[in-house]
C-alpha positions as CSV (number, residue, x, y, z in Angstrom):
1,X,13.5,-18.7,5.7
2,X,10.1,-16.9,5.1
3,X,9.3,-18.4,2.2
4,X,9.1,-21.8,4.1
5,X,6.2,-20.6,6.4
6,X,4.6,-17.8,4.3
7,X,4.5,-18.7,1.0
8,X,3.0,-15.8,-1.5
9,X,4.6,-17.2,-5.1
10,X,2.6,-15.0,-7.7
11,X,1.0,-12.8,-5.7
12,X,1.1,-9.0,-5.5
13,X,0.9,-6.6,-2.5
14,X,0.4,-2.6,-2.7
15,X,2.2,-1.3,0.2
16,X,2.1,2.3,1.6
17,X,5.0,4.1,2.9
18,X,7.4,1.4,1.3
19,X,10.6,3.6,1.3
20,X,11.8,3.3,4.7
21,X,11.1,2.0,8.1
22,X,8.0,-0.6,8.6
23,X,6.8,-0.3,5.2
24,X,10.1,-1.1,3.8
25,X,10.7,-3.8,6.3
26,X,7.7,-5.2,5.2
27,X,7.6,-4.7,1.5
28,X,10.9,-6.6,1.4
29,X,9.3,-9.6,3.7
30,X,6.5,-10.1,1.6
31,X,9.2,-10.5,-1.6
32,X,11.0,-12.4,0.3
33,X,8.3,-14.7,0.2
34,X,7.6,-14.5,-3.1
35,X,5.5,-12.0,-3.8
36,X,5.7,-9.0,-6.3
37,X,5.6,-5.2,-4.9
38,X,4.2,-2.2,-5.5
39,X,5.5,0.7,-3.6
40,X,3.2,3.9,-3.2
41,X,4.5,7.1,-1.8
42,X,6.2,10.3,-2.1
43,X,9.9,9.2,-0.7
44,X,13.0,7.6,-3.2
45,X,12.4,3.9,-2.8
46,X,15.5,3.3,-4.3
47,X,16.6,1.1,-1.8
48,X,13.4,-1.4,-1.0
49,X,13.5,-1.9,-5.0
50,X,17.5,-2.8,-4.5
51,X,16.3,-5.4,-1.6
52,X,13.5,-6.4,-3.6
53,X,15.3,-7.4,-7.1
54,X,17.7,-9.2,-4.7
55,X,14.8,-11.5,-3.5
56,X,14.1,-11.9,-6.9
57,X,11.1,-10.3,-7.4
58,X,10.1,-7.3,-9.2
59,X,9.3,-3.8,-7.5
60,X,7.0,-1.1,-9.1
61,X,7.2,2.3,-8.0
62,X,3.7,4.5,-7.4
63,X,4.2,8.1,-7.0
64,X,1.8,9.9,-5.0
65,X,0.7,11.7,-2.6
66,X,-1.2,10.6,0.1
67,X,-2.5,13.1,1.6
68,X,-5.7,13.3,-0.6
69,X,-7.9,10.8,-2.5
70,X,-7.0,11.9,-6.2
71,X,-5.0,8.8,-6.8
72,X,-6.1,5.8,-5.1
73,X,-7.7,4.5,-8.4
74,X,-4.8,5.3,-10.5
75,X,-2.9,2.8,-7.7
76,X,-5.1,-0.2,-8.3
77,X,-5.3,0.4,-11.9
78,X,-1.5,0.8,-12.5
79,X,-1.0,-2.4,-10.5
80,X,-3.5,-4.4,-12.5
81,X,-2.1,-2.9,-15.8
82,X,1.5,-3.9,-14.1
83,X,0.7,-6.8,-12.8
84,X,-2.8,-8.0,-13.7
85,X,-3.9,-8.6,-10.2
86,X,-3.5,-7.3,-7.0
87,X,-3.7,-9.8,-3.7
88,X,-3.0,-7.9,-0.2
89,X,-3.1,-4.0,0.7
90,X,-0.5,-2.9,3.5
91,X,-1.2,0.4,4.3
92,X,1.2,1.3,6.0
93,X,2.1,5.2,5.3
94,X,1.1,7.6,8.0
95,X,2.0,10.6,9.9
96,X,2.1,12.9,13.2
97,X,3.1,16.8,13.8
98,X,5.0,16.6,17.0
99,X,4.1,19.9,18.4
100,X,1.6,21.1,20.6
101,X,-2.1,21.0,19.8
102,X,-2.2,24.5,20.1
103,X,0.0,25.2,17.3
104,X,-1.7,22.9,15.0
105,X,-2.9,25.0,11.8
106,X,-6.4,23.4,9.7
107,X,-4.0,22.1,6.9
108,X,-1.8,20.1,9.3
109,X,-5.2,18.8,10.7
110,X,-6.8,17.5,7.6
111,X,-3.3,16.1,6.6
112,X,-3.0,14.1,9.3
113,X,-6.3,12.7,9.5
114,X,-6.5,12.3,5.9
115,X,-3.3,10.4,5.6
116,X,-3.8,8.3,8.5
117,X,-7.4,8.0,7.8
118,X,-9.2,9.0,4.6
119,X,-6.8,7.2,2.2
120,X,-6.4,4.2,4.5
121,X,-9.7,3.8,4.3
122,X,-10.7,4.8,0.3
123,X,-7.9,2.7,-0.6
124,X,-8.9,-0.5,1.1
125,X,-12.4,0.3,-0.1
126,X,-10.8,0.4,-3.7
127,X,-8.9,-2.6,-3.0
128,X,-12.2,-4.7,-1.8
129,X,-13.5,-3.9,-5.0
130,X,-11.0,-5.5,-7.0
131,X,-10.8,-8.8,-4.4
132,X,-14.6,-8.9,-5.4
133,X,-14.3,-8.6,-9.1
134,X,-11.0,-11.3,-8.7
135,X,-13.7,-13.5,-6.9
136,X,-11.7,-13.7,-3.4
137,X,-14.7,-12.8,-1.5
138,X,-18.4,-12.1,-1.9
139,X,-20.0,-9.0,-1.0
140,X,-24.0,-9.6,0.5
141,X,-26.0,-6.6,1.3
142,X,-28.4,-7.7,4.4
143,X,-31.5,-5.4,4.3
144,X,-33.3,-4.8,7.4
C-alpha cells in the first residue's frame, strides 16, 4: 500500500485541477496516504471527494478560476482556516487550444499562459510564504 512507503498522516495538500485525470489521480494518492485535500478548480469534483472520504480522509472543495490571480490568497487562506496548515502544493491544472497558431485570438493567449504559468507561479509564491511563516524553510536574501 502507499501509506507504507509515503506516509503524510496530518498533512494537507492543495491540488490544482483535482476533478479529473492527473490531478485526481493524484489528489486521491496523497489521501491515500494520509493526507487531507483541498481541491481547487472550476470542474464537479464530486467524484475525487467520493475516493477521498473512502481513504478516510476529508476533501475540501476550492472554487475558482484559474485563469487569473484574484484568488490565490483566498486558496491558502481557506485552507488554513479549513485546515490550519497547509504542507505540499500540486499544481497541477493547466491547459492547451488545439488549433493552429494562426487562429489563436489574445484572450486564448493570456489564458493559456496565465493558467499554465502566472497562477502556477503566484500560487507557489503564496504557498512559500506560508512554509516560511510554518517554519519549514528559511528564506535568506544574499546581497551582492
Amino acid at each position: 500500500m502507499v501509506k507504507d512507503l509515503f506516509n503524510l498522516d496530518g498533512k494537507v495538500a492543495i491540488v490544482t485541477g483535482a476533478s479529473r485525470g492527473l490531478g485526481k489521480g493524484m489528489a486521491i494518492a496523497l489521501a491515500q496516504a494520509g493526507a487531507n485535500v483541498v481541491g481547487v478548480g472550476q470542474s464537479d469534483m464530486t467524484l475525487t471527494k467520493e475516493e477521498i472520504n473512502k481513504a478516510g480522509k476529508e476533501f475540501f472543495e476550492i472554487k475558482v478560476d484559474l485563469t487569473t490571480t484574484e484568488k490565490v490568497d483566498e486558496i491558502v487562506e481557506k485552507t488554513i482556516e479549513k485546515f490550519g496548515r497547509v504542507d505540499i502544493l500540486v499544481n497541477n491544472a493547466g491547459t492547451i487550444r488545439r488549433q493552429d497558431a494562426i487562429q489563436y485570438t489574445e484572450k486564448d493567449w493570456d489564458d493559456i499562459l496565465n493558467l499554465n504559468l502566472k497562477t502556477v507561479f503566484f500560487l507557489s509564491q503564496r504557498v512559500a510564504k506560508e512554509f516560511i511563516k510554518q517554519k519549514y524553510c528559511k528564506l535568506e536574501f544574499i546581497l551582492t
